[in-house]
C-alpha positions as CSV (number, residue, x, y, z in Angstrom):
1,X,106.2,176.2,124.2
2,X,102.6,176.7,124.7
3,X,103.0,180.5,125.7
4,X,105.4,181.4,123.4
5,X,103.1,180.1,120.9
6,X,100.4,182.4,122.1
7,X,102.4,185.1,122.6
8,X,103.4,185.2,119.3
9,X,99.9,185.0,117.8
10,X,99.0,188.1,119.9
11,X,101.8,190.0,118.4
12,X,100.9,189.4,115.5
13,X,97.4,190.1,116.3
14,X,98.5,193.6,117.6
15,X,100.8,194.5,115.1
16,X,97.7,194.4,112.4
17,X,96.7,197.9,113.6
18,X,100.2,199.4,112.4
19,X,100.0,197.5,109.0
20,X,97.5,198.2,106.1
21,X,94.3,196.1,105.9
22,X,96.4,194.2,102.8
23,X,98.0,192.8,104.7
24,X,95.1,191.1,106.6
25,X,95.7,188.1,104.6
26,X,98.8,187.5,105.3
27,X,98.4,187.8,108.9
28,X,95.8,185.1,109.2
29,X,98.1,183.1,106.7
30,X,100.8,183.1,109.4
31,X,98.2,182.3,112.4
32,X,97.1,179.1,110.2
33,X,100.8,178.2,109.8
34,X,100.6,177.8,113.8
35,X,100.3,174.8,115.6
36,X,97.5,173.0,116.2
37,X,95.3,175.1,113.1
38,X,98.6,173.8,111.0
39,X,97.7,170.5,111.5
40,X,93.8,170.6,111.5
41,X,91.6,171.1,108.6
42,X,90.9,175.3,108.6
43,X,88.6,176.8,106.1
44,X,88.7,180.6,106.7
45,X,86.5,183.8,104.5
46,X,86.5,187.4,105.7
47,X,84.1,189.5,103.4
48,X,83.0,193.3,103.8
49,X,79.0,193.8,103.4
50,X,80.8,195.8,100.1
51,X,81.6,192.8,98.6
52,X,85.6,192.9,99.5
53,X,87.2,190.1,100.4
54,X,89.8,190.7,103.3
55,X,90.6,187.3,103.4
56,X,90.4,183.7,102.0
57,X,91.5,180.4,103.1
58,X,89.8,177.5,101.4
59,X,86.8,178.9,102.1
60,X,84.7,176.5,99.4
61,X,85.7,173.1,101.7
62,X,82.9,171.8,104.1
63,X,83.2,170.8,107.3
64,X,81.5,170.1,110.3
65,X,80.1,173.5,111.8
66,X,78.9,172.5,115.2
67,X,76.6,174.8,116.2
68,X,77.2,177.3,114.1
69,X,74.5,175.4,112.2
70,X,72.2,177.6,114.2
71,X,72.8,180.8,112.8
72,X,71.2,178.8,109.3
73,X,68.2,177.8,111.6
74,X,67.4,180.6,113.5
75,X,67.8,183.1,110.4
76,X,65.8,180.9,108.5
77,X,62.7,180.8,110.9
78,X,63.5,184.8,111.5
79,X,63.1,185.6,108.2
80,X,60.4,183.0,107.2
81,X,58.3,183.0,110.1
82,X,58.7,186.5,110.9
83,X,60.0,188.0,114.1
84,X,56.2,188.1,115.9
85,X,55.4,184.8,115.3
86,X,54.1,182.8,118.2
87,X,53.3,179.0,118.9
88,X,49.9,178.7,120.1
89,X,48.9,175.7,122.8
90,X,45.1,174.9,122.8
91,X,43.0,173.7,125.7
92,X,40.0,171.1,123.5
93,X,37.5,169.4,124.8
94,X,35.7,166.0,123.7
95,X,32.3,165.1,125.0
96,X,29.2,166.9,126.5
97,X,28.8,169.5,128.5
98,X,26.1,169.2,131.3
99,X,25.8,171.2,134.2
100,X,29.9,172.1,134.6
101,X,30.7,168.5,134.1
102,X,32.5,167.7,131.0
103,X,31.9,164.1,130.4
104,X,34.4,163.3,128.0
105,X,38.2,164.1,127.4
106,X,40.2,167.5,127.7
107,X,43.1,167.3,125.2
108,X,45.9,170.1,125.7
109,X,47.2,170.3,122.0
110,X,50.2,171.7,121.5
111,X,51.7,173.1,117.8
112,X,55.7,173.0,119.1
113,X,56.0,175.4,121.7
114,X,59.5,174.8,123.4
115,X,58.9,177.5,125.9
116,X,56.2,175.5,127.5
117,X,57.5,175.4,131.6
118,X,61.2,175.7,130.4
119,X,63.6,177.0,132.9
120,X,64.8,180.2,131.4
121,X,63.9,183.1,133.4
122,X,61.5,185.0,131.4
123,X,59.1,181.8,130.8
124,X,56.4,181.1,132.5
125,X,56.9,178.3,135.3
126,X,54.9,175.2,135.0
127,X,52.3,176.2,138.1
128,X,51.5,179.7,136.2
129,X,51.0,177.9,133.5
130,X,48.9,175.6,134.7
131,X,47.0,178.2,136.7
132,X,46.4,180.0,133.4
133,X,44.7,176.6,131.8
134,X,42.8,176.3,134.9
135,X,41.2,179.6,134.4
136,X,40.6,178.6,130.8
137,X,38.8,176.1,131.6
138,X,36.7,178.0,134.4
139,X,35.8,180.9,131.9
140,X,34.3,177.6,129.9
141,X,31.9,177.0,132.7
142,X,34.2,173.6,133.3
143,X,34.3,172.6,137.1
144,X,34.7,168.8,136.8
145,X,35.7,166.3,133.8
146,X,35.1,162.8,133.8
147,X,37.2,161.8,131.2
148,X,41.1,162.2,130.8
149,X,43.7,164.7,130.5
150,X,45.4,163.6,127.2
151,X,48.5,165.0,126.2
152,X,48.4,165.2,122.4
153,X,51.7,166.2,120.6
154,X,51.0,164.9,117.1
155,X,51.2,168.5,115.4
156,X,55.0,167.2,114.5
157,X,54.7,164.5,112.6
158,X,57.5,162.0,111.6
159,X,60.2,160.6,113.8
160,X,60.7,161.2,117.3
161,X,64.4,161.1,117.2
162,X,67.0,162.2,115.1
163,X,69.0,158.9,113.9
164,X,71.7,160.9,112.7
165,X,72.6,161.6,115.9
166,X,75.2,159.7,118.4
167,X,73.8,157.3,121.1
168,X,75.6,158.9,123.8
169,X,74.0,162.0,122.6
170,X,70.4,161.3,122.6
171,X,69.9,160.5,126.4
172,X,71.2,163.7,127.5
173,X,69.5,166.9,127.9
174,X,70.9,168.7,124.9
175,X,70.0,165.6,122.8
176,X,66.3,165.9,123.5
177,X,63.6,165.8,120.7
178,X,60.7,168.3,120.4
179,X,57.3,167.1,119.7
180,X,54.0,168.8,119.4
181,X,53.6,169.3,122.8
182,X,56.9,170.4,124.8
183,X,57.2,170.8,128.2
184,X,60.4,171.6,130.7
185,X,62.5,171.6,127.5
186,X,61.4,167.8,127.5
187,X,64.2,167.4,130.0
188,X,63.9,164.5,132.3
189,X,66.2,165.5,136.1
190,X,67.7,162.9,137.4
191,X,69.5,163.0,141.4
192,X,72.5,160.9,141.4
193,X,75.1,160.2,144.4
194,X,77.8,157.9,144.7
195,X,77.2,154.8,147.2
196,X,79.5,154.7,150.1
197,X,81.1,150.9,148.5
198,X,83.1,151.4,145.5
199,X,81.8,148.8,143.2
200,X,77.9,149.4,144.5
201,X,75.1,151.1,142.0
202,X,75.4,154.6,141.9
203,X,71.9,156.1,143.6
204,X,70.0,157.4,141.2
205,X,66.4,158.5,141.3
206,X,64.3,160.3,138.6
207,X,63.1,164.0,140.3
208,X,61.2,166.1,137.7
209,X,59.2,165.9,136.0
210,X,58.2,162.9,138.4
211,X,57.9,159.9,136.6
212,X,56.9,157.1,138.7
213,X,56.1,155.4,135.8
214,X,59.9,155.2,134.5
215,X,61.8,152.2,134.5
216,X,65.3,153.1,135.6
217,X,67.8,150.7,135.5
218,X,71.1,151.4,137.0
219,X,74.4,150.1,135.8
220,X,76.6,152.6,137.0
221,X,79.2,152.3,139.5
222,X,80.7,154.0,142.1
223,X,84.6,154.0,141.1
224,X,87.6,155.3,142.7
225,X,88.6,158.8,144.2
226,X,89.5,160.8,141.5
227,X,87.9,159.5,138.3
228,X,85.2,161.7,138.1
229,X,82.0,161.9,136.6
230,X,81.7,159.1,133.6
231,X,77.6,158.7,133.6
232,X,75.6,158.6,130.8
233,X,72.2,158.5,130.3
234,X,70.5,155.4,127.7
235,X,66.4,156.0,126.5
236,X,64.1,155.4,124.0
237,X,60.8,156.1,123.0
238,X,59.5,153.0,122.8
239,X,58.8,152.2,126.3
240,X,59.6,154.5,129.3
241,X,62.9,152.5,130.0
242,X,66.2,154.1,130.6
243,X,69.6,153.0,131.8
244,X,72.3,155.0,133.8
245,X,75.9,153.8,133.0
246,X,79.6,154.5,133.8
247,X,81.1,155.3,137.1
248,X,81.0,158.2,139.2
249,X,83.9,158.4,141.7
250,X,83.3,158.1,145.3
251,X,84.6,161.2,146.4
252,X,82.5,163.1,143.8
253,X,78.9,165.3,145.3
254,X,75.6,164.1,144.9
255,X,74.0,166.2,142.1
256,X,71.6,166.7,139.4
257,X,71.9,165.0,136.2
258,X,69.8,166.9,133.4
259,X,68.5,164.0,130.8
260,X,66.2,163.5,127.8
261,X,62.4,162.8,128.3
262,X,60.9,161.1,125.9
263,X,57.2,161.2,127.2
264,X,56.9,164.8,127.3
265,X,53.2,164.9,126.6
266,X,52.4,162.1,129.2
267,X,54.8,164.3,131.7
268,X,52.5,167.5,130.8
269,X,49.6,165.8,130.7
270,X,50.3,164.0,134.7
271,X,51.1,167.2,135.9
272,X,48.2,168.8,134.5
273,X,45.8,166.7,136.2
274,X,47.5,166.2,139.3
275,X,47.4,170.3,139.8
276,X,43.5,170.4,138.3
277,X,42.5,167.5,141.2
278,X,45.1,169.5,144.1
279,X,43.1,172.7,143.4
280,X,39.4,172.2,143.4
281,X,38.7,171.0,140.0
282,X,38.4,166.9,139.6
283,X,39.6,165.0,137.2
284,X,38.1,161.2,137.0
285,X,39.7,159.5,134.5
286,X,43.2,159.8,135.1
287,X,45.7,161.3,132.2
288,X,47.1,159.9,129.0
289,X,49.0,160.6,125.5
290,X,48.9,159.5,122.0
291,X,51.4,156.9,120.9
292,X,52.8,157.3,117.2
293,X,49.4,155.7,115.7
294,X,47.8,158.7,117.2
295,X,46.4,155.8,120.0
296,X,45.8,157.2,123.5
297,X,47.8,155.4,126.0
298,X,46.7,155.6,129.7
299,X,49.3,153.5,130.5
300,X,53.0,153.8,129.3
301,X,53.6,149.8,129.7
302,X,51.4,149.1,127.1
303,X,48.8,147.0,129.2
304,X,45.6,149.0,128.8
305,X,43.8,148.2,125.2
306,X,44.6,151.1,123.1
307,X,41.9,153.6,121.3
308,X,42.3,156.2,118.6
309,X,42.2,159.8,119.5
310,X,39.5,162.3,118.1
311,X,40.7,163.8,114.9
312,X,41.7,167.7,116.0
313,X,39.0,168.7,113.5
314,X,36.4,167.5,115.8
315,X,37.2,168.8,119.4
316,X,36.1,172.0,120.9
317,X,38.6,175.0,121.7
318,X,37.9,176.0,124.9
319,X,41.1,178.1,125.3
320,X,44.6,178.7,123.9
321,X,47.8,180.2,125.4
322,X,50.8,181.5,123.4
323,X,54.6,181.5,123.3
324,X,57.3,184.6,123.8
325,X,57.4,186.2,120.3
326,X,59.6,184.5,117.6
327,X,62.3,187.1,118.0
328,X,62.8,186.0,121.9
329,X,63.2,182.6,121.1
330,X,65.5,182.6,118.6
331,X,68.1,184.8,120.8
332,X,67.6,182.8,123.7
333,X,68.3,179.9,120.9
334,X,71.5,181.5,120.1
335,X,72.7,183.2,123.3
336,X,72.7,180.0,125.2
337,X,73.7,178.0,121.9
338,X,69.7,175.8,122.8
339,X,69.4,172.4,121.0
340,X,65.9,172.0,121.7
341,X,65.1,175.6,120.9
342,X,67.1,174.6,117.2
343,X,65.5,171.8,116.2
344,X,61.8,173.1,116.8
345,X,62.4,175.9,114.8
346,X,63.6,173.2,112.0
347,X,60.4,171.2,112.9
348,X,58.4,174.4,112.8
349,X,59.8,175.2,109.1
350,X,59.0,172.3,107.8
351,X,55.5,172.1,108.9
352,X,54.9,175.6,107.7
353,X,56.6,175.3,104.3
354,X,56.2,171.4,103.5
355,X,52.8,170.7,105.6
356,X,55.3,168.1,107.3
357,X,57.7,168.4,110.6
358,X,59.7,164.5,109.3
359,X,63.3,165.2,109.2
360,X,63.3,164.5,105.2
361,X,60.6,167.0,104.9
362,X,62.3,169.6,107.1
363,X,65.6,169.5,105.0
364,X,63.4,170.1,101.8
365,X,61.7,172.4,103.7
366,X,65.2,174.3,104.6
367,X,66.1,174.4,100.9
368,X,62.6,176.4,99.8
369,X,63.7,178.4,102.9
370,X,67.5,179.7,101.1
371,X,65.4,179.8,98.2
372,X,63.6,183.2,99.9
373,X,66.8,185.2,100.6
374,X,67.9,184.0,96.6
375,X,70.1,181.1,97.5
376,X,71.0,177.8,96.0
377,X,72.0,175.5,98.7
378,X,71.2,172.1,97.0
379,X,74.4,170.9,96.4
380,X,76.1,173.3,98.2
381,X,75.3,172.1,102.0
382,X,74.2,169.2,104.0
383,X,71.9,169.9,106.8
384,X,70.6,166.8,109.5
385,X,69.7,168.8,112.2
386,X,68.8,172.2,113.0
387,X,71.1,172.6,116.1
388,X,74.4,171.3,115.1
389,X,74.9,168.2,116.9
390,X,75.0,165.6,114.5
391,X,78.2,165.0,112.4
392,X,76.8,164.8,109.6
393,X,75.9,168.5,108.6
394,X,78.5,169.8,106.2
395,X,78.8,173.6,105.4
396,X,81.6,175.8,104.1
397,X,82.9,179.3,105.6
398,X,81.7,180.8,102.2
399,X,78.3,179.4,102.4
400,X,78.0,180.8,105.9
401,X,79.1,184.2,104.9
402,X,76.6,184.4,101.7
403,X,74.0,183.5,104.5
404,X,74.9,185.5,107.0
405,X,75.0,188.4,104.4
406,X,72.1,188.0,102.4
407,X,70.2,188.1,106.7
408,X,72.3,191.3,107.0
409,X,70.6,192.9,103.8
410,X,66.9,191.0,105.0
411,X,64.1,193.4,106.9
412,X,65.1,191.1,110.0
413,X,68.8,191.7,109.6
414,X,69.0,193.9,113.0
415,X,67.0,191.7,115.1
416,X,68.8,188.9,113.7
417,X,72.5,190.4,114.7
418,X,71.5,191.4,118.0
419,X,70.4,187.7,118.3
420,X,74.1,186.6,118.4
421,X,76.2,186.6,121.4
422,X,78.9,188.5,122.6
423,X,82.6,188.3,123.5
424,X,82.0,188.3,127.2
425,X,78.0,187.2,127.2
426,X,76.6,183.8,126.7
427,X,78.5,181.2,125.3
428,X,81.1,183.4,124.5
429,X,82.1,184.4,128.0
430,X,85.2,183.2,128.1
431,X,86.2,184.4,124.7
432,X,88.9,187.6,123.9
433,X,88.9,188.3,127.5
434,X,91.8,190.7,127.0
435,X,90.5,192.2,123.9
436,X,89.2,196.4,124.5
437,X,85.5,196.7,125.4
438,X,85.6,198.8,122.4
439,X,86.5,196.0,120.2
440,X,84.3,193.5,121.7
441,X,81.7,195.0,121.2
442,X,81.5,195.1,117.8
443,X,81.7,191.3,117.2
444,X,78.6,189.1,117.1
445,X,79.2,186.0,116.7
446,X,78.3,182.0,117.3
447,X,80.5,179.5,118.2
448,X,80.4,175.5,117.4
449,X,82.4,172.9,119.7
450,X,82.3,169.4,119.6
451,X,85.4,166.9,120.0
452,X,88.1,168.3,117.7
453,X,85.5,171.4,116.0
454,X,86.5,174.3,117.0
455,X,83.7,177.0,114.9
456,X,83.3,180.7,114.7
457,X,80.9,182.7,112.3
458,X,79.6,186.3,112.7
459,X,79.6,189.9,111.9
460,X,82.4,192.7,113.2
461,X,81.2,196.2,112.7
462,X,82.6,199.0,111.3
463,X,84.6,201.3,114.2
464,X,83.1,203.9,111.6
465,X,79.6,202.9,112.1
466,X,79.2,202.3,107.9
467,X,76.9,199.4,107.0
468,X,78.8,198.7,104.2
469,X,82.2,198.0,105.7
470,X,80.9,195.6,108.3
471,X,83.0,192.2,108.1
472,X,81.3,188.9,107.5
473,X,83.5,186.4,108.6
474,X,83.1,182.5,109.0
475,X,86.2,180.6,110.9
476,X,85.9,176.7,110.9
477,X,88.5,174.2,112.2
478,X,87.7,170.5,112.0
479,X,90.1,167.7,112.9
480,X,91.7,169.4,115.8
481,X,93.9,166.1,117.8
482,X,95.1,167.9,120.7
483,X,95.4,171.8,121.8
484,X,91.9,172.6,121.7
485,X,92.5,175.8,123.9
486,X,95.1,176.8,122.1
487,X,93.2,176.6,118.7
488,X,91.1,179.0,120.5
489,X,93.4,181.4,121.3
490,X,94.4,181.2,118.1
491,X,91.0,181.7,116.4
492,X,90.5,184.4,118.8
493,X,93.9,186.4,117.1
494,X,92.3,185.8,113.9
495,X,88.8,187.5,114.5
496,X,91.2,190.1,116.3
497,X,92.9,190.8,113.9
498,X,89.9,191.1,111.2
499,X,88.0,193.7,113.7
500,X,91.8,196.0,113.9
């Protein structure tokens, strides 16, 4: 049933290049009538830059985009921030110098940066980095400091953690939160193995960044042949507990779980002065971060008696370092479909536009931000996040086409298409496999998944190259109980069908 299904949708899909474009409408009408987008909750609109609509299925109702929430983000801090922007890390110092020593602190103060050590290819590895500070701090005349590495993130203000999203969410590694100062995508590794006793602890040991200070409770077990992998990953901010829970089958391969660190800055900081002492330039007083009161903490139990940090006013620059440009980021943002990428650009707009990275100034922030390309979204969308994760961001197909329109017509337009993935590339890999290189490459696109959201927004250009008969399409499904492939398949006939 299944295939005959999907062999119908791709006749219908094929028979759109023998049809006029009129007809375009009733095409996808008969794709929607298909199981499972019959049953789900589809909003569908197809608009040429020209302003003609190809195609219109309750395009006004909002649903849950899924990542397709990124196109609004990364747009946004394109066209705001402007493509060469760059987050800047600073090396400060606190104290006297005397004779190379620097008796007092050396705070590494970060404004965001989520490129800081993260393991894409192109950025710089944590030991380059930290070779790069080292030499900062030599060209300063710094050869020994008898204070403390502090860690100080406190350029984003507000909440550490979204609370709009799920539990199960926030301990995993696309659930991480950015801060001031990022580092390893604030990604906490975690080996785990099954025991060789069903019923025993799964082993579990936190790798990198090492954190012997972690408490790690596990409460997973080692289950049956055949079940799988059912972990997940429990933290907070609060105190530098965590729990692993679920099962992991017996038969299953030790590997690498990829979690959420919540003590980012203390992580950056450690490192930091463990590679500064390793290679010839001594550190005395150990490493620390700043708690929410802006307290420095040398220790992440709490035990020590806290102190307040130096206002940033006061300390010394000795050195900065500075991100990939803006442009980079946000196409490695959308490429690989990047949370933490996401939500630092939402942190970063609301710092820049409201003087505030809180999540309540961010969203007014966001607003101001329509406002520049001439759009009214109060009202007319509900944002919680920058990357898509929570359930709680509503948005229609037509307010993602205005968008996605309106950045066409911006000065950042180009960089901002090529920033979208590809049938083939990225996230879309496995997408239109079938489909001419011809076509395919034509459509940008980004997708959205999350249980039962199936989400597809973009641009298909013109075969004849004209700006102004590029299609502007937004596809969201919501609601989808079972057939999630097929929905794909199907979605796939419909953006098919609008690039014939």
């Amino acid at each position: 049933m299944r295939k005959l299904i999907l062999l119908l949708a791709l006749l219908l899909s094929l028979a759109a290049s023998a049809q006029p474009r009129s007809a375009v409408r009733t095409r996808l009408d008969s794709i929607a009538a298909l199981e499972p987008l019959r049953s789900s909750v589809l909003g569908v609109l197809a608009v040429r830059m020209n302003g003609d609509t190809l195609a219109d299925l309750a395009s006004t109702t909002r649903l849950v985009p899924a990542s397709n929430v990124k196109l609004l983000t990364t747009g946004l801090a394109l066209h705001v921030l402007g493509p060469d922007f760059r987050y800047e890390t600073r090396l400060c110092s606190r104290g006297d110098m005397l004779d190379g020593v620097l008796h007092g602190d050396l705070y590494i103060v970060g404004t965001g940066d989520p490129t800081l050590a993260a393991g894409y290819a192109e950025n710089i590895p944590a030991d380059s980095l930290f070779a790069d500070w080292k030499r900062i701090l030599e060209r300063a005349g710094v050869r020994e400091i008898t204070g403390r590495i502090i860690g100080d993130d406190r350029w984003f203000d507000g909440e550490a953690m979204n609370g709009d999203w799920s539990l199960e969410d926030l301990g995993a590694y696309y659930g991480s939160s950015p801060t001031g100062l990022n580092f390893f995508e604030n990604i906490q590794t975690v080996s785990v193995a099954p025991a060789d006793t069903l019923g025993l602890p799964v082993l579990a040991e936190a790798v990198y960044p090492p954190a012997p200070w972690l408490n790690l409770q596990v409460r997973a077990k080692t289950w049956r042949k055949g079940t799988g992998d059912g972990l997940s990953y429990f933290n907070t901010p609060l105190s530098p507990y965590a729990e692993l829970r679920g099962t992991y089958a017996i038969d299953n391969r030790p590997k690498t779980l990829e979690c959420s660190n919540r003590f980012a800055a203390y992580s950056c900081a450690q490192l930091f002065h463990d590679f500064l002492n390793e290679n010839g330039l001594a550190v005395r007083g150990g490493y620390a971060d700043l708690d929410a009161a802006e307290m420095i903490r040398t220790d992440l139990e709490f035990t020590e008696r806290l102190e307040a940090a130096a206002p940033v006013s006061s300390l010394t620059i000795l050195g900065s370092t500075w991100s990939d440009r803006l442009s980079r980021i946000v196409t490695r943002a959308n490429h690989d479909s990047d949370n933490f990428y996401a939500e630092t650009l939402l942190r970063t707009l609301g710092k820049q536009i409201r003087g505030s990275a809180s999540f309540d100034s961010c969203y007014v922030a966001l607003d101001d931000a329509f406002a520049t390309l001439g759009i009214r979204s109060a009202g007319q969308v509900q944002l919680r996040d920058g990357s898509g994760l929570s359930r709680k961001d509503f948005v229609s197909p037509a307010f993602f086409v205005e968008f996605l329109r309106r950045m066409m017509a911006a000065p950042e337009g180009d960089l901002f298409l090529h920033s979208l993935p590809q049938p083939g590339k990225g996230t879309l890999q496995l997408r239109m496999q079938k489909a001419p290189r011809s076509t395919k490459d034509r459509i940008y696109m980004k997708s959205g998944s999350m249980n039962g959201v199936r989400c597809f927004s973009g641009y298909i250009l013109s075969p004849s190259g004209r700006p102004e008969e590029t299609v502007v399409f937004s596809i969201l499904v919501n609601n989808i109980s079972r057939g999630a492939s097929t929905a794909l398949s199907l979605i796939d006939s419909m953006i098919l069908t609008l690039a014939e």
